[in-house]
VOBA-1610 file (N, C-alpha, C; in pm, whole numbers, padded with zeros to 5 digits, always signed):
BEGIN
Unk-00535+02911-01947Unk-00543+02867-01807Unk-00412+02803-01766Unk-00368+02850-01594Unk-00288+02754-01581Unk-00291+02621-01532Unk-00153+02585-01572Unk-00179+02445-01532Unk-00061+02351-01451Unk-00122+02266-01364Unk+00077+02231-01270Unk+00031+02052-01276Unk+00132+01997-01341Unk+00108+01879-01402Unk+00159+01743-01257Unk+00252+01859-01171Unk+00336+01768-01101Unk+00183+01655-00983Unk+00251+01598-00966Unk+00199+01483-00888Unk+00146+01602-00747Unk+00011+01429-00700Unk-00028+01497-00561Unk+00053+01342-00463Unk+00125+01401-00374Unk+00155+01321-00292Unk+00044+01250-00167Unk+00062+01115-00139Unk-00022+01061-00046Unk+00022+00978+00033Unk+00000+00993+00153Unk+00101+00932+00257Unk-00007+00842+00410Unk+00027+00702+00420Unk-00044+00669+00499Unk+00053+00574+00636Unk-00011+00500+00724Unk+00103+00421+00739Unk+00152+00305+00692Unk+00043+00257+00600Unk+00036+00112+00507Unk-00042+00119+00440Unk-00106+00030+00440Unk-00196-00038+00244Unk-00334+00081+00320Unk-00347+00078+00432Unk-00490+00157+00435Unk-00533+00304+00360Unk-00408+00392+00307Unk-00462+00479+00228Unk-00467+00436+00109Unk-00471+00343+00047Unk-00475+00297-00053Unk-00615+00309-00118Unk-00666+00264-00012Unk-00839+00292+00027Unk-00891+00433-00075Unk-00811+00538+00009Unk-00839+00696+00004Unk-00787+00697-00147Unk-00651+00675-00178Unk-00570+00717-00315Unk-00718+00691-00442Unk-00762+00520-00406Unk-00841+00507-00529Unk-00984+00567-00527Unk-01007+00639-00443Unk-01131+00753-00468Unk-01101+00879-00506Unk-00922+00909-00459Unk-00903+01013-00521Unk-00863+01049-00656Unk-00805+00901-00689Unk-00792+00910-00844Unk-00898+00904-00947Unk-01053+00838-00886Unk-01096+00832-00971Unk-01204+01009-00967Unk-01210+01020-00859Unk-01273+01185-00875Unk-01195+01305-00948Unk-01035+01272-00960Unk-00965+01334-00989Unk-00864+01278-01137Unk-00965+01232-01193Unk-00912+01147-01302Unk-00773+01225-01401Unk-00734+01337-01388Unk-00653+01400-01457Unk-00531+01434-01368Unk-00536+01379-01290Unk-00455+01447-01180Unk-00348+01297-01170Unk-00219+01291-01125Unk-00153+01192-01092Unk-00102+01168-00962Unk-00059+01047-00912Unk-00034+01048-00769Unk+00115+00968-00730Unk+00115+00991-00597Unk+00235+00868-00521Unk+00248+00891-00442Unk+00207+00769-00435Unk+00135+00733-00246Unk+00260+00658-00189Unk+00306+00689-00079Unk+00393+00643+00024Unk+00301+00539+00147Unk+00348+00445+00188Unk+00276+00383+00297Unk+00397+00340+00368Unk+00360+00352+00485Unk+00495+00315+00589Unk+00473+00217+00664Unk+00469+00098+00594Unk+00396-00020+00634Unk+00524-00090+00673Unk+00659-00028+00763Unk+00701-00089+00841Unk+00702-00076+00956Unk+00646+00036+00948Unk+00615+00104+01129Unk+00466+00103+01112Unk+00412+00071+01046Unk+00214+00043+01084Unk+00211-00053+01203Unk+00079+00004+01271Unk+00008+00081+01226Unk+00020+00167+01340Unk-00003+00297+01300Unk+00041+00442+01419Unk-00067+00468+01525Unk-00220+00368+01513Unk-00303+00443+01604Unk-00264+00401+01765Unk-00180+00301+01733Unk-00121+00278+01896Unk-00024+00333+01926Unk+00094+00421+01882Unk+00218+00467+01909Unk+00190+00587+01966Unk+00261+00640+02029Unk+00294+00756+02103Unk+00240+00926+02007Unk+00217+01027+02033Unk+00174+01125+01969Unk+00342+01164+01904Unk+00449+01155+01973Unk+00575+01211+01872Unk+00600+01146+01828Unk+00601+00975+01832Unk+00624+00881+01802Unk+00593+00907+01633Unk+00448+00912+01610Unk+00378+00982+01510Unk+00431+01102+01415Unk+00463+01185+01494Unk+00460+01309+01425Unk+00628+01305+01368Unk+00720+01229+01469Unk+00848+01192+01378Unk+00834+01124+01234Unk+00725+01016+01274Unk+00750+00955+01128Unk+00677+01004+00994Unk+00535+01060+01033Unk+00520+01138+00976Unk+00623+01271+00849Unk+00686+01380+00929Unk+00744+01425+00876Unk+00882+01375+00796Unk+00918+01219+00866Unk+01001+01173+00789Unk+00997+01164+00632Unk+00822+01146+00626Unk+00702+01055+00515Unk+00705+01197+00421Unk+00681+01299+00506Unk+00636+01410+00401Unk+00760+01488+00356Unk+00856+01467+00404Unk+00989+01533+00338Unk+01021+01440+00239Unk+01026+01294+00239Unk+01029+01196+00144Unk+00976+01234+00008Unk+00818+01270+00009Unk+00740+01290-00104Unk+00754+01421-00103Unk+00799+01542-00029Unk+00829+01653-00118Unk+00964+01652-00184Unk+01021+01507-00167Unk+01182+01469-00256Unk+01126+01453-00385Unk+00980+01452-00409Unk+00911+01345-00531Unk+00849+01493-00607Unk+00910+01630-00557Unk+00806+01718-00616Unk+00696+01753-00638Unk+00562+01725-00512Unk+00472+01689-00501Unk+00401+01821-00486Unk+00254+01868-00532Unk+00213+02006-00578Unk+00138+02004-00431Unk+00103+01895-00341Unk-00019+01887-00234Unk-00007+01760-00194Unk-00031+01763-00038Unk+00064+01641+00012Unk-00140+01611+00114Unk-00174+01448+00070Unk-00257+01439+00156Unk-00236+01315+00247Unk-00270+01342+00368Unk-00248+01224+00503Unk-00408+01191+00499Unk-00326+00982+00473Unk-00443+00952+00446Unk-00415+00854+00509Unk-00447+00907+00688Unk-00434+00862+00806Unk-00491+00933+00909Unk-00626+00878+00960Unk-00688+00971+01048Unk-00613+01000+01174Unk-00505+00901+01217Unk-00410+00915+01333Unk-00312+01048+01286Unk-00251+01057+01170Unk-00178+01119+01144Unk-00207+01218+01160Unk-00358+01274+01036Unk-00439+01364+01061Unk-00446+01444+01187Unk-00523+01331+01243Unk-00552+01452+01404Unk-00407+01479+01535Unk-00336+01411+01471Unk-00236+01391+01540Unk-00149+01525+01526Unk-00102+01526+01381Unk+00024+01606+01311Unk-00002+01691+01218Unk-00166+01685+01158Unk-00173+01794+01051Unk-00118+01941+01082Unk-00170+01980+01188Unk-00128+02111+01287Unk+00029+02162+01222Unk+00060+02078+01284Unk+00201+02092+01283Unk+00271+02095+01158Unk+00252+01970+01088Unk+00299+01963+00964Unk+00309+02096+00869Unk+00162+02168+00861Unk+00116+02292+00828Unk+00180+02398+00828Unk+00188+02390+00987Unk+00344+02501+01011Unk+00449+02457+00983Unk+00481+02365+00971Unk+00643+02365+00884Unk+00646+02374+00754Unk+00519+02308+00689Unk+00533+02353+00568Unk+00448+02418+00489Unk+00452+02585+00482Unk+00331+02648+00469Unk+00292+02716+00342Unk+00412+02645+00235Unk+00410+02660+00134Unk+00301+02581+00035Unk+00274+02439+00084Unk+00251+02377-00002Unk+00071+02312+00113Unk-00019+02342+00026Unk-00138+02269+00076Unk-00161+02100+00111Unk-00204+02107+00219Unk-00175+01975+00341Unk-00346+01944+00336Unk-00399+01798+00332Unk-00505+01763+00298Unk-00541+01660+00414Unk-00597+01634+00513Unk-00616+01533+00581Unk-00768+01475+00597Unk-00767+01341+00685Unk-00906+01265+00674Unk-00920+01234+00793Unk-01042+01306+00868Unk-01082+01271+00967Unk-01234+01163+01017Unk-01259+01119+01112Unk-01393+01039+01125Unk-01490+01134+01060Unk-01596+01077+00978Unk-01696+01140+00883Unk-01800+01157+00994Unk-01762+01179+01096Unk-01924+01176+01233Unk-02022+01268+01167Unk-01987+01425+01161Unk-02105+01486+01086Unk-02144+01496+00986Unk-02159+01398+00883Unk-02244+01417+00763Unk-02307+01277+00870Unk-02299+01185+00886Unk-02403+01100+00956Unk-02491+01117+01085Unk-02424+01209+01139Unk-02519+01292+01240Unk-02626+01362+01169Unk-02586+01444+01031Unk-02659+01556+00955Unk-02757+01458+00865Unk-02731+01362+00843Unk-02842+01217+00815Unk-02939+01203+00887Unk-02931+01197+00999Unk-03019+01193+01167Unk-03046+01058+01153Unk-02954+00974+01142Unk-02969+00812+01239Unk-02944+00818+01369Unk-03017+00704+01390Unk-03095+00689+01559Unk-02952+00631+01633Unk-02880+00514+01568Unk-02775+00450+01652Unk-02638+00485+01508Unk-02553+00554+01573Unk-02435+00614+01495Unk-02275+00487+01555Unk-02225+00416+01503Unk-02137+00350+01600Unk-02024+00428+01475Unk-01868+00473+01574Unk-01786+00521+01528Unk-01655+00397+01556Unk-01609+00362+01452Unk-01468+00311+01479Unk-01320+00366+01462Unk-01239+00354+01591Unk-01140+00428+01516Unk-01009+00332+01594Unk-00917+00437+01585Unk-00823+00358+01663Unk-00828+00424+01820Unk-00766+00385+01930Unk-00761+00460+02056Unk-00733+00587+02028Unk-00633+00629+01993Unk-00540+00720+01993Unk-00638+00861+01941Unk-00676+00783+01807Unk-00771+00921+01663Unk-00892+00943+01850Unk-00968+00823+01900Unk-01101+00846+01950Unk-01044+00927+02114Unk-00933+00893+02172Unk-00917+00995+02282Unk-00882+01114+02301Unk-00830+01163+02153Unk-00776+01301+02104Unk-00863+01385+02169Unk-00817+01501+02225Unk-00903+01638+02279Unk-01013+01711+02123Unk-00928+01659+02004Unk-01030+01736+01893Unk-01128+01619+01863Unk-01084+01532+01896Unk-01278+01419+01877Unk-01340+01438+01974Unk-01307+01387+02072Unk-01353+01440+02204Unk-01464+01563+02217Unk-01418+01643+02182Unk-01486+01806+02166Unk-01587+01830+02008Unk-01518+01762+01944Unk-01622+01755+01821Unk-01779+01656+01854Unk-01723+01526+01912Unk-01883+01488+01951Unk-01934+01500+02040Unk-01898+01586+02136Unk-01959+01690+02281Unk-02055+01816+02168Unk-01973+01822+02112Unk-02054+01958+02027Unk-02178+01921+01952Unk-02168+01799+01876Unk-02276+01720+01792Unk-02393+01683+01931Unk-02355+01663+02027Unk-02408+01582+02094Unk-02536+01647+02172Unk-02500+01820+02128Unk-02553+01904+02201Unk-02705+01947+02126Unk-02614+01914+01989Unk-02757+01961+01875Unk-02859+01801+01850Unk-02810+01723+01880Unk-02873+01605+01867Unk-03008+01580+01917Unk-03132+01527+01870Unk-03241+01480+01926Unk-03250+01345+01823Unk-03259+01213+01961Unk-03305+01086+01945Unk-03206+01055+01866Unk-03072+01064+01877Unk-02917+01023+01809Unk-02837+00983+01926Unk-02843+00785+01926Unk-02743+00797+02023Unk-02586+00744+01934Unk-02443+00815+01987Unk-02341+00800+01927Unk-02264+00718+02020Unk-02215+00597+01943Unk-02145+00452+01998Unk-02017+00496+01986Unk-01910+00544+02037Unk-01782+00510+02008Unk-01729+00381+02044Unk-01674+00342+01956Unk-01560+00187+01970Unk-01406+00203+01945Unk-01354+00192+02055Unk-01222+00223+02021Unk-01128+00078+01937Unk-01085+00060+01877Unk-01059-00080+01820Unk-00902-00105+01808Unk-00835-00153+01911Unk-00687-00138+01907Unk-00659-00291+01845Unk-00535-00320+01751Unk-00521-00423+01669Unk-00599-00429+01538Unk-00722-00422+01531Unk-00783-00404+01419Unk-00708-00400+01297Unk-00616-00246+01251Unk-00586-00219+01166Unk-00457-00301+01167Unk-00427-00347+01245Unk-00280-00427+01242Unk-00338-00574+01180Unk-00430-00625+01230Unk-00486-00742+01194Unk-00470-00734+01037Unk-00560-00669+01032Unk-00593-00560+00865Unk-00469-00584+00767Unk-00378-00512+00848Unk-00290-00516+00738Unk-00190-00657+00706Unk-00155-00724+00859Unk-00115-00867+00796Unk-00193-00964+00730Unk-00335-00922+00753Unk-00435-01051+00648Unk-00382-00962+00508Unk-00360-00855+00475Unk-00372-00816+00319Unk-00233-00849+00273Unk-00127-00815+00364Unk-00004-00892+00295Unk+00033-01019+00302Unk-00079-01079+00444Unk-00053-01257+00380Unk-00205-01303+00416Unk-00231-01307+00286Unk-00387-01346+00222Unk-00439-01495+00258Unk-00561-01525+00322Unk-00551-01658+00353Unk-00537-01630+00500Unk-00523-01531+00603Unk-00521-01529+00737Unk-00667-01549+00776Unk-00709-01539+00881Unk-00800-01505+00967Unk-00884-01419+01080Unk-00744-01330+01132Unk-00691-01268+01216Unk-00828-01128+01236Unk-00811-01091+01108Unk-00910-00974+01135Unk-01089-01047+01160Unk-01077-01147+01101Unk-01262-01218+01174Unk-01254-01189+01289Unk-01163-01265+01345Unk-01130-01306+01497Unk-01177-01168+01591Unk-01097-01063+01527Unk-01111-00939+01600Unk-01245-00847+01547Unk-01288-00860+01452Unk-01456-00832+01430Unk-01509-00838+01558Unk-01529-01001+01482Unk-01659-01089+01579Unk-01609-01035+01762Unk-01498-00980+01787Unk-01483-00971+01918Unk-01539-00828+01980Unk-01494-00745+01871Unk-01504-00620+01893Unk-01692-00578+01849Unk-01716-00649+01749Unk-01864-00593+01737Unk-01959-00693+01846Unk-01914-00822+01885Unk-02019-00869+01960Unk-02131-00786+02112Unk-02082-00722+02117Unk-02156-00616+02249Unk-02297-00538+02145Unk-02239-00495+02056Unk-02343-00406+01969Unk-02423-00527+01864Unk-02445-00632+01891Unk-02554-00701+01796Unk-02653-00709+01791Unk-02695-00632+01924Unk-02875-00619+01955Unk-02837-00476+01942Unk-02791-00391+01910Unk-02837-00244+01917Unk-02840-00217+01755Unk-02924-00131+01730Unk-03007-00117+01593Unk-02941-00016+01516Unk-02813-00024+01492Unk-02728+00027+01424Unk-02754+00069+01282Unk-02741+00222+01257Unk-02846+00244+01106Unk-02726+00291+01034Unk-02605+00329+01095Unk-02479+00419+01045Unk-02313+00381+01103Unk-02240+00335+01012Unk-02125+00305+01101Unk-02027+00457+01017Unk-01922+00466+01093Unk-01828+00574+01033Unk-01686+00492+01068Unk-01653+00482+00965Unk-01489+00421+00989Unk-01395+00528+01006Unk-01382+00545+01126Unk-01228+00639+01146Unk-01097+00586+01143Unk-01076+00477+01056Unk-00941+00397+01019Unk-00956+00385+00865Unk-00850+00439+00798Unk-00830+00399+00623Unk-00808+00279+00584Unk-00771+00194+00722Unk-00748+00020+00693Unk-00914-00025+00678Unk-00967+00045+00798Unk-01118-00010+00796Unk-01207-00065+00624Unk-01194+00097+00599Unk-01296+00004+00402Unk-01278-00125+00359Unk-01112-00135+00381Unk-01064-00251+00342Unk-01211-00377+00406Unk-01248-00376+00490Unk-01350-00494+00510Unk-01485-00450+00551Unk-01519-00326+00463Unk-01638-00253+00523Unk-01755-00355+00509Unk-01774-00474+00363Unk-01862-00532+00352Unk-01843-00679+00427Unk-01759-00675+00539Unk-01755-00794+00648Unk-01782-00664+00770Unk-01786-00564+00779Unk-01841-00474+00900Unk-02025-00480+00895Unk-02033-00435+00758Unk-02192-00450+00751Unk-02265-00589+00758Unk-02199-00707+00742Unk-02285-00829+00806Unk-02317-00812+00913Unk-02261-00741+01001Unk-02306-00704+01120Unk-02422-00709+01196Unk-02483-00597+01093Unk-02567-00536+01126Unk-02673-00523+00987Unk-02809-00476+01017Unk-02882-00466+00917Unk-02878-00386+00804Unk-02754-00356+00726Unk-02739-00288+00614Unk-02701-00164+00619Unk-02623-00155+00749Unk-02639+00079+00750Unk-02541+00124+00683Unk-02558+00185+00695Unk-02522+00345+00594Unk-02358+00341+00672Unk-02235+00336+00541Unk-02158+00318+00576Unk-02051+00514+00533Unk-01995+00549+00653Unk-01921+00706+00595Unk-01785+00657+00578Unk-01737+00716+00515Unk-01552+00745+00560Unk-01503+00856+00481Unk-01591+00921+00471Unk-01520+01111+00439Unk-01462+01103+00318Unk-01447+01004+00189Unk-01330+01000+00138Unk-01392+01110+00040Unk-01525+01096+00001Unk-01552+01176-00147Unk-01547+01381-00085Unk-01628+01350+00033Unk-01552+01532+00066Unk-01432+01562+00077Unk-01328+01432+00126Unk-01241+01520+00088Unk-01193+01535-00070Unk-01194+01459-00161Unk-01138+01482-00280Unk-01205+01564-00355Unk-01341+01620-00286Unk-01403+01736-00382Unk-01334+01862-00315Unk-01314+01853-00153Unk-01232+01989-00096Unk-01072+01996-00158Unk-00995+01877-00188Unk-00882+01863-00297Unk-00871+01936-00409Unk-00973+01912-00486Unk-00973+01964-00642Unk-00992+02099-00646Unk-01134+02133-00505Unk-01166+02265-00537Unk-01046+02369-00493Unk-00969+02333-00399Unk-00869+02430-00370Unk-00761+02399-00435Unk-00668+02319-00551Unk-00628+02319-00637Unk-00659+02382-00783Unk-00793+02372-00770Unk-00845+02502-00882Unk-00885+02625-00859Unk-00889+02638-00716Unk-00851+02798-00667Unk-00739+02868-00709Unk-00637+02748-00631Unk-00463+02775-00675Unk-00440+02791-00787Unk-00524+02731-00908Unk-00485+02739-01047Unk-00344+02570-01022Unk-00369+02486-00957Unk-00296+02380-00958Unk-00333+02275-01009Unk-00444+02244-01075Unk-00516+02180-01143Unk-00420+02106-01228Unk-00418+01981-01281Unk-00343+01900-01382Unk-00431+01922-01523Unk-00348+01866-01586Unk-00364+01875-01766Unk-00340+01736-01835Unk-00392+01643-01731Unk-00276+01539-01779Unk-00436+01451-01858Unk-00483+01503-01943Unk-00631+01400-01977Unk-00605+01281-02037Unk-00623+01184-01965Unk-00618+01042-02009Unk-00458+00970-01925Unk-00414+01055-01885Unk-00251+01036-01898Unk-00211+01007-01750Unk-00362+00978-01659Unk-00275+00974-01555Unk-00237+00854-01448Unk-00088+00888-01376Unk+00030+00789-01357Unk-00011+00767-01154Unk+00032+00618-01138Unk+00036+00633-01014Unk+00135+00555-00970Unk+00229+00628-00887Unk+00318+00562-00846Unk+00345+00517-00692Unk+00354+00400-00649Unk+00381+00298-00561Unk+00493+00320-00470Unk+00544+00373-00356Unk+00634+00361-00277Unk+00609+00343-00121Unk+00719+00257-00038Unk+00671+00231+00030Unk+00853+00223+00209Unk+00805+00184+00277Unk+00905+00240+00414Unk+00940+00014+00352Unk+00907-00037+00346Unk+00906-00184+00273Unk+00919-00232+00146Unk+01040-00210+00093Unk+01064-00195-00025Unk+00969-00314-00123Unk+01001-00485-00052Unk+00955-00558-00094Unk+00811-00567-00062Unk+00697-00481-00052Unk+00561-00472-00044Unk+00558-00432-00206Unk+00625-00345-00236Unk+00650-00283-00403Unk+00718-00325-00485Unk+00785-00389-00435Unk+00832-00500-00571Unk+00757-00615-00580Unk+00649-00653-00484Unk+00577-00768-00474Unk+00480-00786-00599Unk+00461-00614-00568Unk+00306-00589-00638Unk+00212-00551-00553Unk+00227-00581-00392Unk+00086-00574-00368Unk+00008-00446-00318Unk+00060-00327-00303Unk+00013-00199-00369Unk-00061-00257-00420Unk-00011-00241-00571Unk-00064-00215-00704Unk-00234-00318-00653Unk-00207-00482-00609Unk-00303-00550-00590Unk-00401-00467-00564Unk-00380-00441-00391Unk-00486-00372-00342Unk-00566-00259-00343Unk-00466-00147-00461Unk-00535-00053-00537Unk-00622-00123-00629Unk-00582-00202-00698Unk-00668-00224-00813Unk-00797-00316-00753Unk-00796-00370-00661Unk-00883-00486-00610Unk-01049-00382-00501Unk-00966-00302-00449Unk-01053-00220-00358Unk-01177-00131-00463Unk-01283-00180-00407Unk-01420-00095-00478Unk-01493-00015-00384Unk-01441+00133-00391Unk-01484+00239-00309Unk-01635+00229-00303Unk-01714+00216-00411Unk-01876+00207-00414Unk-01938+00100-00416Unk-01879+00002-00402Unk-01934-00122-00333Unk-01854-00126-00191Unk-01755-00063-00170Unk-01723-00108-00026Unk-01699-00228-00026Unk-01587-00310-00089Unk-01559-00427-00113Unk-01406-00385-00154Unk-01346-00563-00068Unk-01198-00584-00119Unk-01198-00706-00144Unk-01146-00775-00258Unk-01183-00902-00344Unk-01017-00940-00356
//
């Protein structure tokens, strides 16, 4: 059998794919990674659509400097923003993105669905049209969008200076409208979001929390072992840390918040 040992590249705008990397490493335990975060221009769901798609390709020519076998954006802004594109420029190498998990929680059939994302991911013409389409097959499903601007910015200065407050503040502001509505399902359309999924669910009475991460790393593997791109690396595998902030990676705190984040508890400690 063959086998391609080289790294999968992962690219976000800060610590929030970090989120994604450690579900993909652990579904993909043989496989190695290096994740880029551009956590000096985070966070992208407020910037401009080229604004985006410049820095973006800045990000992915970077990590195809790193020899990377499959490059995944693990940024729903980026995603719906630039995957398109990216694709066509580079049509050599398989492009992986993460969008809001709306239909597997629609395909659940909860009664109150609330979606969070950033402005930008929730006014896009392809969300837009994706939950017009859900909306059509739906009986007794009503779908909450929340657009949440700052959030992920909050997000990311409480994780690089620990001891803030900033993201409560903007919770408690942003969920107070929905505390009487009987919320059975939230979907995080932000990779910063997990980061405080188990301060999202105090919320509310315990629902059912999505963020797409495990479909995508099973749609990852399986079309890498289509390709025959599959790694060999058993036991052996490496993850490497880079970042648009040099001193986020010499800090350590990558490494922290990879190692600290628990995809199946939905907890960051």
């Amino acid at each position: 059998m063959h086998y391609d040992n080289r790294p999968i590249g992962v690219f976000d705008s800060g610590v929030g794919g970090l989120t994604v990397l450690k579900t993909l490493s652990q579904l993909l335990p043989d496989e190695s990674f290096v994740y880029y975060g551009d956590s000096l221009h985070a966070p992208y769901g407020e910037k401009s659509r080229q604004e985006i798609l410049t820095l973006s390709k800045k990000a992915v020519r970077y990590l195809l400097d790193k020899n990377v076998k499959a490059l995944v954006l693990a940024c729903n802004t980026a995603t719906s923003t630039t995957k398109a594109e990216l694709m066509r420029l580079y049509p050599n190498i398989p492009i992986f993105g993460i969008e809001p998990a709306l239909k597997p929680a629609v395909k659940d059939k909860h009664k109150h669905i609330l979606v969070l994302a950033t402005p930008l991911t929730l006014k896009l013409e392809k969300f837009q049209k994706f939950q017009y389409q859900l909306n059509q097959y739906m009986e007794q499903t009503t779908i909450h969008v929340l657009p949440c601007p700052g959030l992920a910015n909050a997000i990311e200065k409480d994780v690089i200076a620990p001891g803030r407050r900033e993201t409560e503040i903007f919770l408690d502001e942003l969920l107070k409208p929905y505390r009487r509505v009987p919320v059975d399902a939230v979907v995080l359309g932000c990779t910063h979001y997990p980061l405080i999924k188990d301060s999202i669910k105090k919320y509310f009475n315990e629902p059912e929390v999505y963020d797409g991460y495990t479909g995508l790393g099973r749609h990852l593997k399986t079309t890498l072992e289509h390709a025959k791109k599959l790694a060999d690396n058993r036991n052996t595998q490496t993850i490497t840390f880079l970042s648009s902030d040099q001193q986020l990676v010499e800090s350590g705190l990558y490494n922290q918040v990879f190692d600290a984040y628990d995809h199946t508890e939905g907890s960051f400690q």
